[in-house]
Backbone as a ProteinNet text record, in pm:
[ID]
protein_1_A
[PRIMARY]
XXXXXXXXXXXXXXXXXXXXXXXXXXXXXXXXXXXXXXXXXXXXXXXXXXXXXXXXXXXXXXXXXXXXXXXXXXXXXXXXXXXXXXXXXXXXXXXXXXXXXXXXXXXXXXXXXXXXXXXXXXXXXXXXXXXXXXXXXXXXXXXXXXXXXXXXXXXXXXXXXXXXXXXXXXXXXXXXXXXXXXXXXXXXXXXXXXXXXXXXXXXXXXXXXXXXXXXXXXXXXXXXXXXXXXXXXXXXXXXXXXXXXXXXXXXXXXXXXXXXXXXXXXXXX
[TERTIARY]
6004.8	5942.1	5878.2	5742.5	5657.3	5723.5	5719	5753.9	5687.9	5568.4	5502.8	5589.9	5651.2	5707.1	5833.8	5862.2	6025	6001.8	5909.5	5923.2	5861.9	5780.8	5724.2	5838.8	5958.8	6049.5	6108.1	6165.1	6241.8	6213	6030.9	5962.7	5936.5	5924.7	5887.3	6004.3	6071.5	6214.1	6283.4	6161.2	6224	6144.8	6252.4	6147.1	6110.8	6012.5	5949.9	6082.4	6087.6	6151.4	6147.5	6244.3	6258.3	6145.8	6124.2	6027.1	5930.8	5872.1	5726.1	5799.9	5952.9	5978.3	5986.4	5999.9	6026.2	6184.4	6202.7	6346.2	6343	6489.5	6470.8	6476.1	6554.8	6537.1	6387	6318.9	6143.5	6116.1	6167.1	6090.8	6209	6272.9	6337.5	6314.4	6246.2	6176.3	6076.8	5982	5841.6	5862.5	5981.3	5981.8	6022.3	6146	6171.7	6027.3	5979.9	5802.8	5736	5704.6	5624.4	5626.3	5792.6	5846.3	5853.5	5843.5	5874.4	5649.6	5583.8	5497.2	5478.8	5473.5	5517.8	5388.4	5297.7	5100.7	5099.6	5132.1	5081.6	5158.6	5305.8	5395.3	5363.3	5318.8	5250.8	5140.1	5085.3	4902.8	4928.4	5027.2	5058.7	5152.3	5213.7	5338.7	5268.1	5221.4	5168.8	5039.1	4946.7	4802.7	4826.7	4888.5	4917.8	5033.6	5092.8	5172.2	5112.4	5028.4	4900.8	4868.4	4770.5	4667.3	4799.3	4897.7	4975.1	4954	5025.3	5045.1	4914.3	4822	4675.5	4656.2	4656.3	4633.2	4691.2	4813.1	4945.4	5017.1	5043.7	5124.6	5038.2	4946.9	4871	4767.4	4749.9	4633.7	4710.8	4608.2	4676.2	4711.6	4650.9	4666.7	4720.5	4813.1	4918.7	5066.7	5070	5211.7	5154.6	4997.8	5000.8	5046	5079.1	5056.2	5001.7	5025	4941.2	4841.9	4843	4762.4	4868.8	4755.2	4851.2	4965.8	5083.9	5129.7	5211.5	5162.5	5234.9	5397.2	5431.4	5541.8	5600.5	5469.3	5498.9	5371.7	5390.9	5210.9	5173.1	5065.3	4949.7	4981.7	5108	5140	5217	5265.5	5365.4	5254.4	5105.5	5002.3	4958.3	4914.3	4867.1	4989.3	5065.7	5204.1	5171.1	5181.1	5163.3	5081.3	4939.5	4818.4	4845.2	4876.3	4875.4	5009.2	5128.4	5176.8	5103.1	5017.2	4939.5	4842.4	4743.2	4683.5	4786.5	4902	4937.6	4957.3	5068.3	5144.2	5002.7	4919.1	4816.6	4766.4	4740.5	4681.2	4823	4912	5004.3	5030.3	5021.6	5012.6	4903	4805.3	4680.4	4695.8	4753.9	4775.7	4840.6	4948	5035.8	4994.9	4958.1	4868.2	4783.6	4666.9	4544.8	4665.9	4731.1	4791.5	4832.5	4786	4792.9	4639.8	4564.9	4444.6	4516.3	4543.3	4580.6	4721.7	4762.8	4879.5	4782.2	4661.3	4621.1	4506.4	4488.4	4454.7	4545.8	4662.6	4757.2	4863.3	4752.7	4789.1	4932.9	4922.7	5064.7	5020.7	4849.9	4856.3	4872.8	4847.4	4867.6	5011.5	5089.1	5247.9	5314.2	5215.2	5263	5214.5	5120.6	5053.9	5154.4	5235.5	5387.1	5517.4	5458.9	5612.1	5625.9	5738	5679.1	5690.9	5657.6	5594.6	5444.5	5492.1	5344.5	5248.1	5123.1	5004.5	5098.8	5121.1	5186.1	5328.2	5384.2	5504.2	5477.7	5420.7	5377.5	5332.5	5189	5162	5236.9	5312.5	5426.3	5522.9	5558.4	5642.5	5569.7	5422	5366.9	5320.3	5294.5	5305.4	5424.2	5543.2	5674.8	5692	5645.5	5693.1	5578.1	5464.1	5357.4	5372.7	5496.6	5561.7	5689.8	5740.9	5855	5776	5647.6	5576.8	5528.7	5467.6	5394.9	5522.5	5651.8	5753.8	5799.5	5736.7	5776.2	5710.9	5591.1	5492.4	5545.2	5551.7	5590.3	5727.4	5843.1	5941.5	5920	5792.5	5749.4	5728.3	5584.6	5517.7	5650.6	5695.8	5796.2	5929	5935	6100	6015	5918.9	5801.6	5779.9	5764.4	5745	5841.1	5976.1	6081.1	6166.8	6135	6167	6112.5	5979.5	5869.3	5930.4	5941.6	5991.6	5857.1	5761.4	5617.7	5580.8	5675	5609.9	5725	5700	5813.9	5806.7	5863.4	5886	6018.7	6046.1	6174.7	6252.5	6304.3	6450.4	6337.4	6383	6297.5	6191.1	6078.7	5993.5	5951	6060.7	6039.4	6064.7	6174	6167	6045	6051.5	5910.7	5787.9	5745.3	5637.2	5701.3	5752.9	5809.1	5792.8	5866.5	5847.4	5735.5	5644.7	5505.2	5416.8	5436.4	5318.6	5374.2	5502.9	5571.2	5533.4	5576	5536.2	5383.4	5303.1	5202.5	5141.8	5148.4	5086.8	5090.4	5155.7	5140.3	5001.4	4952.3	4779.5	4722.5	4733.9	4688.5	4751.3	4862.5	4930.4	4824.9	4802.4	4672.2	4600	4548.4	4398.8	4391.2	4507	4487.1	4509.6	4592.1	4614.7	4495.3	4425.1	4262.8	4164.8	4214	4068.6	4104.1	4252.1	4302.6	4234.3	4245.3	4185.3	4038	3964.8	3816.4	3713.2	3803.2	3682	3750.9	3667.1	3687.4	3808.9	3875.7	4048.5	4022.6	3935.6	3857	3903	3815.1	3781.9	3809.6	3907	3927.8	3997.8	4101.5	4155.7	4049.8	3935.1	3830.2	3744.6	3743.7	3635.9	3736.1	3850.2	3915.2	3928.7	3974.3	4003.3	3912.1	3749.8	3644.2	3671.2	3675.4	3707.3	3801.2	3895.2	3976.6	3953.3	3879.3	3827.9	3718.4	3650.7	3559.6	3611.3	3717.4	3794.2	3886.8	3917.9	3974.4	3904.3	3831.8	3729.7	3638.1	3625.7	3563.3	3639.6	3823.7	3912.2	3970.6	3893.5	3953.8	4072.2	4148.5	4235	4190.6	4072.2	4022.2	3957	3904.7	3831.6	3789	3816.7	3841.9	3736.1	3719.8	3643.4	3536.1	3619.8	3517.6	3406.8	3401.6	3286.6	3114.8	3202.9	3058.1	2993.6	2897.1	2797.5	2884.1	2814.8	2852.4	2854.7	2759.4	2711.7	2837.1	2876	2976.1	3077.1	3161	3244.5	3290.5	3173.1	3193.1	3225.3	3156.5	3152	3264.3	3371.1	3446.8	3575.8	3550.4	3677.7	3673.9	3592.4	3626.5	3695.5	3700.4	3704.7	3845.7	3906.5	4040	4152.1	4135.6	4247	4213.1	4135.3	4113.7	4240.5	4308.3	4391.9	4497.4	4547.3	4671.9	4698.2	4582.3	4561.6	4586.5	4565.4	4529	4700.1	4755	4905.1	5025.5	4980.7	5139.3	5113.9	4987.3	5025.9	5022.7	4999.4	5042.8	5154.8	5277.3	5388.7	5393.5	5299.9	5371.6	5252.4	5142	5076.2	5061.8	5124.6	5197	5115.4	5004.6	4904.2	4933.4	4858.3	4908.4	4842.6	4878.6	4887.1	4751.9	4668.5	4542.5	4581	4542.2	4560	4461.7	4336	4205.2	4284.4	4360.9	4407.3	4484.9	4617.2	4673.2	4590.2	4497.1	4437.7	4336.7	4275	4224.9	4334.8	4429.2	4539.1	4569.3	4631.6	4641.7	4581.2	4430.5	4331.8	4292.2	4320.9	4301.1	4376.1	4549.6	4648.3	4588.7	4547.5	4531.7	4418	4322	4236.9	4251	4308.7	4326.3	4467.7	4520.5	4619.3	4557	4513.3	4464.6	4351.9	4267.1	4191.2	4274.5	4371.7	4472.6	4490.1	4559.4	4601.8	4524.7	4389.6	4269.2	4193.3	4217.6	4167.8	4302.2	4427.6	4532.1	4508.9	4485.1	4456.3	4383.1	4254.6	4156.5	4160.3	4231.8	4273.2	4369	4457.6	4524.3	4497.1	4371	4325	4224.6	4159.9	4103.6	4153.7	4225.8	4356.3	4387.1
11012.1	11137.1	11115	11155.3	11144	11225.5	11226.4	11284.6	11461.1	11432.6	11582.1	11622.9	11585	11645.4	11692.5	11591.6	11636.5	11765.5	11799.3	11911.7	12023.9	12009.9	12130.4	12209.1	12128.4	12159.3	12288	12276.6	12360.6	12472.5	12458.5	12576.9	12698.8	12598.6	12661.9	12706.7	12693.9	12744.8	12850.1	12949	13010	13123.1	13250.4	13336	13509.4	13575.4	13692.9	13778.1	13801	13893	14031.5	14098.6	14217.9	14327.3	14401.4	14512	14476.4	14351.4	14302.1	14272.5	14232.3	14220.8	14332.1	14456.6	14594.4	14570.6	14636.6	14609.1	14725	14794.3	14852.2	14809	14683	14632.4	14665.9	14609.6	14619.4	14738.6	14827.3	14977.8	15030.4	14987.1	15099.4	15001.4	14894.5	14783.6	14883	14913.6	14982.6	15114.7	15166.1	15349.7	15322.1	15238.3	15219.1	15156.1	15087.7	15058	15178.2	15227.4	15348.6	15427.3	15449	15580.4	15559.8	15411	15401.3	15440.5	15431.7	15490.7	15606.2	15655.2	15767.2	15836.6	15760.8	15790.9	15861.1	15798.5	15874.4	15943.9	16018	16067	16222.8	16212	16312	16418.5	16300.6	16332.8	16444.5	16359.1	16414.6	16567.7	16553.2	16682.3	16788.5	16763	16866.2	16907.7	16887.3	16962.3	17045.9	16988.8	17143.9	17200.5	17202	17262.3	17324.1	17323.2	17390.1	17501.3	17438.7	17546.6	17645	17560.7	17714.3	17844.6	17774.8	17889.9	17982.9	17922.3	17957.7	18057.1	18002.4	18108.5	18176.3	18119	18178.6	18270.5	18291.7	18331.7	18441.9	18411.6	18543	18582.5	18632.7	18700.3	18841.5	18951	19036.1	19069.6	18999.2	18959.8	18934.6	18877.9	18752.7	18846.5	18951.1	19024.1	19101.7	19094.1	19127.2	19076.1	19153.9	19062.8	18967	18847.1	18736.1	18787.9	18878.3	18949.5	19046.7	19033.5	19128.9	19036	19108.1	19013.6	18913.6	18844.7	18722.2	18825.5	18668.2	18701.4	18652.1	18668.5	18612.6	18696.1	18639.2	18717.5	18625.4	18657.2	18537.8	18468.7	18495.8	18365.6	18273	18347.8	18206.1	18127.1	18190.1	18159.9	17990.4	18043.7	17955.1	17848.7	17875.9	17786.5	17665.5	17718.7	17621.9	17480.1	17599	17520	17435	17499.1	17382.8	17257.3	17294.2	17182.2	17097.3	17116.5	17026.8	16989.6	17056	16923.2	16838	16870.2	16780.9	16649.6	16702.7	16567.1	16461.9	16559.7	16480.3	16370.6	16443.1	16338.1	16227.1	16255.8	16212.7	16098.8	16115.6	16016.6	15913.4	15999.5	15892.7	15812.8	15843.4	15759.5	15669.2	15682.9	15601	15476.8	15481.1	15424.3	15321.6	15397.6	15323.7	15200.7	15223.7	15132.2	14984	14965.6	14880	14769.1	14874.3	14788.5	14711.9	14799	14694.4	14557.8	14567.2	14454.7	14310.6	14369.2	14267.9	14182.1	14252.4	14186.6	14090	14139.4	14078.9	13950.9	13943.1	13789.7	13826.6	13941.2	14062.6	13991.3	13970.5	13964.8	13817.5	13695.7	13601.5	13551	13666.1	13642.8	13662.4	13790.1	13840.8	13731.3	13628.2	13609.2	13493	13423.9	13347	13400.4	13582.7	13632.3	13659.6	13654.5	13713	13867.8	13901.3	14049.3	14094.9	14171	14170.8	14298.3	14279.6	14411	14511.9	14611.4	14741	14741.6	14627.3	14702.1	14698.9	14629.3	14620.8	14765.9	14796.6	14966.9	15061.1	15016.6	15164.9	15159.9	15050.3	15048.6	15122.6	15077.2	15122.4	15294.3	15315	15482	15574.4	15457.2	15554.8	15593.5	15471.1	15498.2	15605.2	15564.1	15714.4	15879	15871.9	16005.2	16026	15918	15958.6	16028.7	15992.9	15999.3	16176.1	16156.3	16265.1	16397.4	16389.3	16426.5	16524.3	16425.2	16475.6	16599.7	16589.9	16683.2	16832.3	16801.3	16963.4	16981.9	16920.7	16997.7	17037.3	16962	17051.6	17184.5	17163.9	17295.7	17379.3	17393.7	17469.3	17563.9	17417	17467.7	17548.4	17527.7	17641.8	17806.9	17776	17892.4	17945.1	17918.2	17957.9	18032.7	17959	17986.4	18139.5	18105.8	18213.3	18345.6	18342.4	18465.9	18533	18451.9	18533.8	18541.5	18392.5	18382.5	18414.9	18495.3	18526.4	18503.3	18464.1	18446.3	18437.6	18414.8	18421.9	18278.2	18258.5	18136.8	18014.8	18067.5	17946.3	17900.8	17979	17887.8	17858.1	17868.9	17756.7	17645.2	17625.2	17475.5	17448.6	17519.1	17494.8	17432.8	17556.9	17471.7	17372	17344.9	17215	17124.2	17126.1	17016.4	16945.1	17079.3	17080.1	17023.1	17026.2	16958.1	16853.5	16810	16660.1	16593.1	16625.2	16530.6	16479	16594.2	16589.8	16484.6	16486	16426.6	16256.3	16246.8	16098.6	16052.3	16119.9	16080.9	16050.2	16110.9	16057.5	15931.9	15905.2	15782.5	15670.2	15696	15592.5	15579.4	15710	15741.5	15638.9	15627.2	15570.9	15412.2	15366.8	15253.5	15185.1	15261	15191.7	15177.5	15275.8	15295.3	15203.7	15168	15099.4	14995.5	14896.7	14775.8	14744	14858.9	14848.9	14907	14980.6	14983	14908.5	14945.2	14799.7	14893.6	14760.1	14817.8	14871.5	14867.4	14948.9	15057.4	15150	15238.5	15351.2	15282.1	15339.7	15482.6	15515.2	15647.2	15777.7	15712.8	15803.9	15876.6	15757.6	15772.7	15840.9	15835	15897.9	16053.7	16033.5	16190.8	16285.2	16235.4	16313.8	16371.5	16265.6	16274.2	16367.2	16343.9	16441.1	16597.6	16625.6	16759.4	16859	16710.9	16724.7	16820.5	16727.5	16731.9	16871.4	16943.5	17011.4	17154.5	17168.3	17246.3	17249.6	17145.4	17156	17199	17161.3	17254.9	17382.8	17434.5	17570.7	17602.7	17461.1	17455.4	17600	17567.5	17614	17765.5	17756.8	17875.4	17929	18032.6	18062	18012.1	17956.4	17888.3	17995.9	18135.9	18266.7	18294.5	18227.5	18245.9	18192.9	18095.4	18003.5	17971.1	17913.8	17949.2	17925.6	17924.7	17851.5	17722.8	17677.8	17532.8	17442.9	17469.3	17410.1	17433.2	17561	17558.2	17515.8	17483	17361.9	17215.3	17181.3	17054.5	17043.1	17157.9	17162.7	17125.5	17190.1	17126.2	16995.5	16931.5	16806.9	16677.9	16734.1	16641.7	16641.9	16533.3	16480	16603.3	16693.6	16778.1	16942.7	16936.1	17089.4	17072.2	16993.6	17056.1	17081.2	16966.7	16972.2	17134.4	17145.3	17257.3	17356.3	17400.5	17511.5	17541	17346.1	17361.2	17430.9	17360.7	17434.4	17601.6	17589.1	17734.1	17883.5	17795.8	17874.5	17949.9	17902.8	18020.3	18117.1	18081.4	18204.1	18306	18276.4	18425.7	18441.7	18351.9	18422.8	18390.4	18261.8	18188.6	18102.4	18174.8	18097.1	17921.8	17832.8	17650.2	17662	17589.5	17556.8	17382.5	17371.9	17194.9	17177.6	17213.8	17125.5	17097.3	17164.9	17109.7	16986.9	16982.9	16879.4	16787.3	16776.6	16658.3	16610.7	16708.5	16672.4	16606.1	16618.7	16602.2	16408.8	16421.9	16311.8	16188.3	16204.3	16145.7	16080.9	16180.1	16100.9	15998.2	16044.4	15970.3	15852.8	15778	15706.6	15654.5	15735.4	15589.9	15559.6	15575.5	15589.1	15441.8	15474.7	15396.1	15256	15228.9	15164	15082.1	15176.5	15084.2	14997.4	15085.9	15030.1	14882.1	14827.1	14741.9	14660.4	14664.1	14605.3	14545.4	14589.2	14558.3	14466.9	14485.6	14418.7	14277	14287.7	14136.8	14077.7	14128.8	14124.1	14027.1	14120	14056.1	13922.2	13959.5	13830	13722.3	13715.2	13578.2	13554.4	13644	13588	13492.2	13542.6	13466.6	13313.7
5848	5801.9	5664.8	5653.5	5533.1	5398.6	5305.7	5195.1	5200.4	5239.7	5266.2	5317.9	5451.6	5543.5	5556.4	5421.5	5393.4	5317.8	5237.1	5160.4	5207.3	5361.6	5373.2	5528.3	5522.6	5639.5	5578.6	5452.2	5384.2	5369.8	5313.4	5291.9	5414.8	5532.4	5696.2	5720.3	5659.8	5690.4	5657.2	5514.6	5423.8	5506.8	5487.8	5514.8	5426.7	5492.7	5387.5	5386.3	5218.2	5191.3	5227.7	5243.5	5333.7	5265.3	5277.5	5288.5	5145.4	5186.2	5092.1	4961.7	4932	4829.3	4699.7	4770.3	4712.5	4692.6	4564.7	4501.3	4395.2	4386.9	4294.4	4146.7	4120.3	3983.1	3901.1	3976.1	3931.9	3920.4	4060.4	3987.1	3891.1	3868.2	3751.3	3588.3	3587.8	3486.2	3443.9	3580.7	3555.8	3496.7	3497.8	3508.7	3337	3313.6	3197.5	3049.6	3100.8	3048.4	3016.8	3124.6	3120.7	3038.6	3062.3	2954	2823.2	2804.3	2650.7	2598.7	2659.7	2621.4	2516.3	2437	2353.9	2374.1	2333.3	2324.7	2451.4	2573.9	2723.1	2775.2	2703.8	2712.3	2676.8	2537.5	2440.7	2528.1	2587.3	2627.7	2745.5	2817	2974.4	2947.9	2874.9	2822	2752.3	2642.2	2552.9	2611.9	2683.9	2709.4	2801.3	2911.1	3004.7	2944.5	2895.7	2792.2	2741.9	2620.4	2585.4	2669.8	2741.5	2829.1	2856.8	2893	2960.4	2874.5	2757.1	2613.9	2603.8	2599.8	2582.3	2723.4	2813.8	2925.8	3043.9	2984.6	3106.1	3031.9	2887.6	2793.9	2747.5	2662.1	2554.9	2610.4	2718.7	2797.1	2833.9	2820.5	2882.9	3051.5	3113.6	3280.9	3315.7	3265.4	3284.4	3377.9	3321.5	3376.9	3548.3	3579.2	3696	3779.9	3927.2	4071.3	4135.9	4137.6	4159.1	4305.1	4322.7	4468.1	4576.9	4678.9	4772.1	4854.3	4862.4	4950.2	4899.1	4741.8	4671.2	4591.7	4550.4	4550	4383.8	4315.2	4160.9	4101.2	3977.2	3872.4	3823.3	3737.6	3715.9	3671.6	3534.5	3445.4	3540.1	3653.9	3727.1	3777.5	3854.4	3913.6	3839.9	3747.9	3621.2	3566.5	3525.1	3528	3644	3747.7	3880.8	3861.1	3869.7	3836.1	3719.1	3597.6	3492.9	3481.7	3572	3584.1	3685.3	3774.2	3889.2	3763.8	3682.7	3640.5	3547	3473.9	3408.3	3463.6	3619.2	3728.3	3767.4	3787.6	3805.9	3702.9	3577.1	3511.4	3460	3437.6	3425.7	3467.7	3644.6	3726.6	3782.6	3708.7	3705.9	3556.5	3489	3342	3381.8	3504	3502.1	3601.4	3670.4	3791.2	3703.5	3622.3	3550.6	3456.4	3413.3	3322.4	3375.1	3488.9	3524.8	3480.6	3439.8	3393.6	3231.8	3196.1	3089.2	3115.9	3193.3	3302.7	3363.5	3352.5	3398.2	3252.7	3171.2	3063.7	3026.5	3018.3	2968.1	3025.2	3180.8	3284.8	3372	3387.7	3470.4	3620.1	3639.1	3801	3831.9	3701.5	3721.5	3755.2	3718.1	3750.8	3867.5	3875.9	4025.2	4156	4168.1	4215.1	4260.2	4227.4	4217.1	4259.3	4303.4	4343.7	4477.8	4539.4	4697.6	4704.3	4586	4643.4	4700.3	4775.3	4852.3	4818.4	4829.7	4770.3	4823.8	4960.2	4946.6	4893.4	4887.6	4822.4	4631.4	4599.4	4470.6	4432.4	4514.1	4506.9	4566.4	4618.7	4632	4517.9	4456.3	4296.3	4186.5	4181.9	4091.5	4105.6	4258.3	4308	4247	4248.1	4230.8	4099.4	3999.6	3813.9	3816.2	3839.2	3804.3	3855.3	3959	4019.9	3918	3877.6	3734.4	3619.9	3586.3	3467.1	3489.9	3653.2	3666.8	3634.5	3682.2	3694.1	3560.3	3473.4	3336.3	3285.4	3315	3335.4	3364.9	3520.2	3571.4	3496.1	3470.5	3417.2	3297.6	3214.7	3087.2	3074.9	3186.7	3242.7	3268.2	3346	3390.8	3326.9	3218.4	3103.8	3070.7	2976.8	2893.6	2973	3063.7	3149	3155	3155.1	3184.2	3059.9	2977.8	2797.1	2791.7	2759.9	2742.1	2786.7	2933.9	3045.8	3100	3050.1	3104.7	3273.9	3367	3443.4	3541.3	3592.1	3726	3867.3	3925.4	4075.8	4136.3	4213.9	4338.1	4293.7	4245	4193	4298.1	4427	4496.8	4480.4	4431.7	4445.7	4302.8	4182.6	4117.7	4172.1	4282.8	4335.7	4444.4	4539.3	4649.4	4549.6	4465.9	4395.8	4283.8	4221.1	4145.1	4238.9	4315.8	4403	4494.3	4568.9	4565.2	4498.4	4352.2	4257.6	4253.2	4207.6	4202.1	4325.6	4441.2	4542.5	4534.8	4577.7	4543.9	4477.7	4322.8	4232	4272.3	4386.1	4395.5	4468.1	4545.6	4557.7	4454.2	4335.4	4192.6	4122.6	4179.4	4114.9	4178	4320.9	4346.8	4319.1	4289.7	4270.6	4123.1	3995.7	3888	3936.5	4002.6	4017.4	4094.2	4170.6	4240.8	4129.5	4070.4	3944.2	3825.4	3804.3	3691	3760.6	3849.6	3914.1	3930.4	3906.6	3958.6	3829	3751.1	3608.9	3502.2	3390.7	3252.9	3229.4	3123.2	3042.9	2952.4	2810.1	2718.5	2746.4	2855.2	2881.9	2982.4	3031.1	3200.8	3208.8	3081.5	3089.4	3051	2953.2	2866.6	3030.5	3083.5	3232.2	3342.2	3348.9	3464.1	3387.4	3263.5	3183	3240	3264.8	3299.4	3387.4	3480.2	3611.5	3666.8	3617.8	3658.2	3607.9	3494.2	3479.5	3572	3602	3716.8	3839.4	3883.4	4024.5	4016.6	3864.5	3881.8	3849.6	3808.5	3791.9	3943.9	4026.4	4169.5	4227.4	4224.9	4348.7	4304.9	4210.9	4178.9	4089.3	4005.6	3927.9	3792.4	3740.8	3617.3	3654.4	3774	3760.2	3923.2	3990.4	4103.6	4221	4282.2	4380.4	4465.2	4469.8	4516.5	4413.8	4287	4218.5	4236.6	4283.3	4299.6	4428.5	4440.5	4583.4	4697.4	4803.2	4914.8	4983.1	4865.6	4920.7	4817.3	4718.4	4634	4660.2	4698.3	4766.4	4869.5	5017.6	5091.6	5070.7	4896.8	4895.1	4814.7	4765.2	4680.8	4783.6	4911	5004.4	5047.8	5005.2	5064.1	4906	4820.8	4674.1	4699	4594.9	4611.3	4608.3	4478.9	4421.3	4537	4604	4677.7	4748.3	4846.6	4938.5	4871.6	4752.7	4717.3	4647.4	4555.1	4483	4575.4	4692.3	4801.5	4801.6	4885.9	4936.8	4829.3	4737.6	4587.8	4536	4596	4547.8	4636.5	4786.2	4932.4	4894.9	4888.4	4881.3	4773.5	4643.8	4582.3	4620.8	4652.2	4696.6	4848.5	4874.5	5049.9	5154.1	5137.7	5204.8	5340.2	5451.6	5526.4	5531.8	5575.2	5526.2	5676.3	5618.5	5667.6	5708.7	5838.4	5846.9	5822.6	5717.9	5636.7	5530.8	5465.8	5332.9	5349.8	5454.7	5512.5	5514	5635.3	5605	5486.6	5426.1	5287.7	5209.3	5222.2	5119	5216.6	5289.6	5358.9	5333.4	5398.3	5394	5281.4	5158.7	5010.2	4991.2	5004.7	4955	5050.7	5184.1	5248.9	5206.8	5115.5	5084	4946.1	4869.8	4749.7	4730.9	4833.7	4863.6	4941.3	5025.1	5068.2	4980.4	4876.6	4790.4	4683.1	4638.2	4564.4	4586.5	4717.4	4777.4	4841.2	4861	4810.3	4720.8	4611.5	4499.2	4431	4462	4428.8	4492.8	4611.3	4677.5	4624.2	4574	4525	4392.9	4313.7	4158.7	4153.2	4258.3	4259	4360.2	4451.5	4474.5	4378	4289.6	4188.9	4065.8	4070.9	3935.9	3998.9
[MASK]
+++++++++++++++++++++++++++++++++++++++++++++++++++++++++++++++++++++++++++++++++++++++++++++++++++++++++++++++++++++++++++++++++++++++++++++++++++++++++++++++++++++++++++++++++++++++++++++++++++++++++++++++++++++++++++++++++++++++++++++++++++++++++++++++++++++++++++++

C-alpha cells in the first residue's frame, strides 16, 4: 500500500458530523460575542424605546380603542409595532456583523471546520434572535412601566412572542446582506433599508393612506406579512394565508441567500 493510500484510508473512514456540525458550544460563543457589543446593544434598545415614548406614550390617542372588535388601544397598538421594528433591526445588526467576521479572516477559519453553510446560518440566525430578543423585552418592560398600553395578560405573550419569532427573517435578511455588501458600510445601507421596508408595510404610517398601486406593491416587501401577523390578535384580525406566505417565502430566500453567499466566501478564501 502506497503512502497516499495509507493516509487517505483513515480519512474515508471518518465521517460528517451530525447535523452540519451545529453544536451548542458555538452558539452560546456567538450569543456571548454579540452581547458584549455595547454600541449595537444601545442602537437596538434605546430607538424603539424612543419612538415608543414619543408616540405610544405622549399623544393624546394613545388611550383609545385600537378599533372595533380589538382587544387593546393604540399605545399597546404602537408598542407592538415599535418592538417589531426594534427585533427587526436588532436582528439585522446581528446577522450583518458577520461582515465584519470576515474582515477579520473568521471565514478563513471556518473553512477548516466541518461545519457546514446551513448549520453555520442557522447559529448565526439564532444569536441575532437573542439580540433581536432584547429588543422586544425593552419595548415591552417600558410599556408596561408607563401603564399607557393595555391589553389582555395574553397577548402580551402572543404578540411578544409574535415579534420575537418573527424577527428571525431579519436575522437573514442581515446575515445575506452582511456577506454581499462592503464592511465600511453595510449597517448605514441596511439602516435605510429597513426604514424603507417599514414605512412600505405599514409599521410607520397606515397602509389605507396611500394609493392602490403601492399598497399592492407594499404586500409583497419583506416586513408586510410579518407586520400584518403580530398584530392580528390584538385588533381581532382574521390571519390571511398571503401574509403566511409573504412571511415564509422571505425567511426562505433570505435564508437560502445567506448560505450561498457563505459557500461563496469560503471557497473563495
Amino acid at each position: 500500500m502506497s503512502t497516499e493510500q495509507a493516509a487517505a484510508a483513515p480519512l474515508s473512514a471518518r465521517q460528517a458530523p451530525k447535523l452540519g456540525g451545529f453544536n451548542l458550544t458555538v452558539l452560546r460563543l456567538e450569543i456571548r460575542r454579540v452581547l458584549r457589543n455595547k454600541r449595537t446593544l444601545l442602537m437596538t434598545i434605546v430607538l424603539p424605546v424612543f419612538f415608543f415614548l414619543l408616540f405610544g406614550v405622549s399623544q393624546r390617542y394613545n388611550n383609545h380603542a385600537v378599533g372595533p372588535g380589538g382587544h387593546g388601544n393604540v399605545s399597546a397598538f404602537i408598542m407592538v409595532s415599535m418592538a417589531l421594528y426594534g427585533a427587526v433591526l436588532a436582528a439585522t445588526s446581528g446577522g450583518a456583523m458577520v461582515s465584519i467576521e470576515r474582515v477579520q479572516g473568521w471565514s478563513r477559519q471556518l473553512r477548516i471546520t466541518p461545519l457546514s453553510p446551513v448549520a453555520y446560518v442557522i447559529i448565526k440566525m439564532l444569536t441575532a434572535l437573542v439580540l433581536g430578543g432584547t429588543a422586544v423585552a425593552a419595548v415591552y418592560l417600558v410599556g408596561l412601566l408607563t401603564g399607557k398600553a393595555t391589553m389582555p395578560a395574553y397577548l402580551w405573550v402572543v404578540t411578544g412572542l409574535s415579534v420575537w419569532v418573527g424577527s428571525l427573517i431579519f436575522a437573514a435578511f442581515g446575515l445575506f446582506m452582511g456577506y454581499l455588501l462592503p464592511t465600511e458600510n453595510v449597517m448605514q445601507i441596511l439602516g435605510f433599508v429597513l426604514v424603507l421596508l417599514a414605512f412600505g408595510a405599514g409599521l410607520f404610517e397606515p397602509l389605507n393612506q396611500f394609493s392602490h398601486g403601492l399598497r399592492v406593491f407594499a404586500s409583497f416587501t419583506p416586513l408586510y406579512g410579518l407586520n400584518k401577523l403580530v398584530h392580528a390578535p390584538l385588533i381581532a384580525q382574521p390571519v390571511h394565508l398571503t401574509w403566511i406566505v409573504n412571511t415564509v417565502a422571505w425567511l426562505a430566500i433570505f435564508t437560502a441567500g445567506a448560505t450561498w453567499r457563505f459557500r461563496k466566501d469560503t471557497a473563495r478564501v
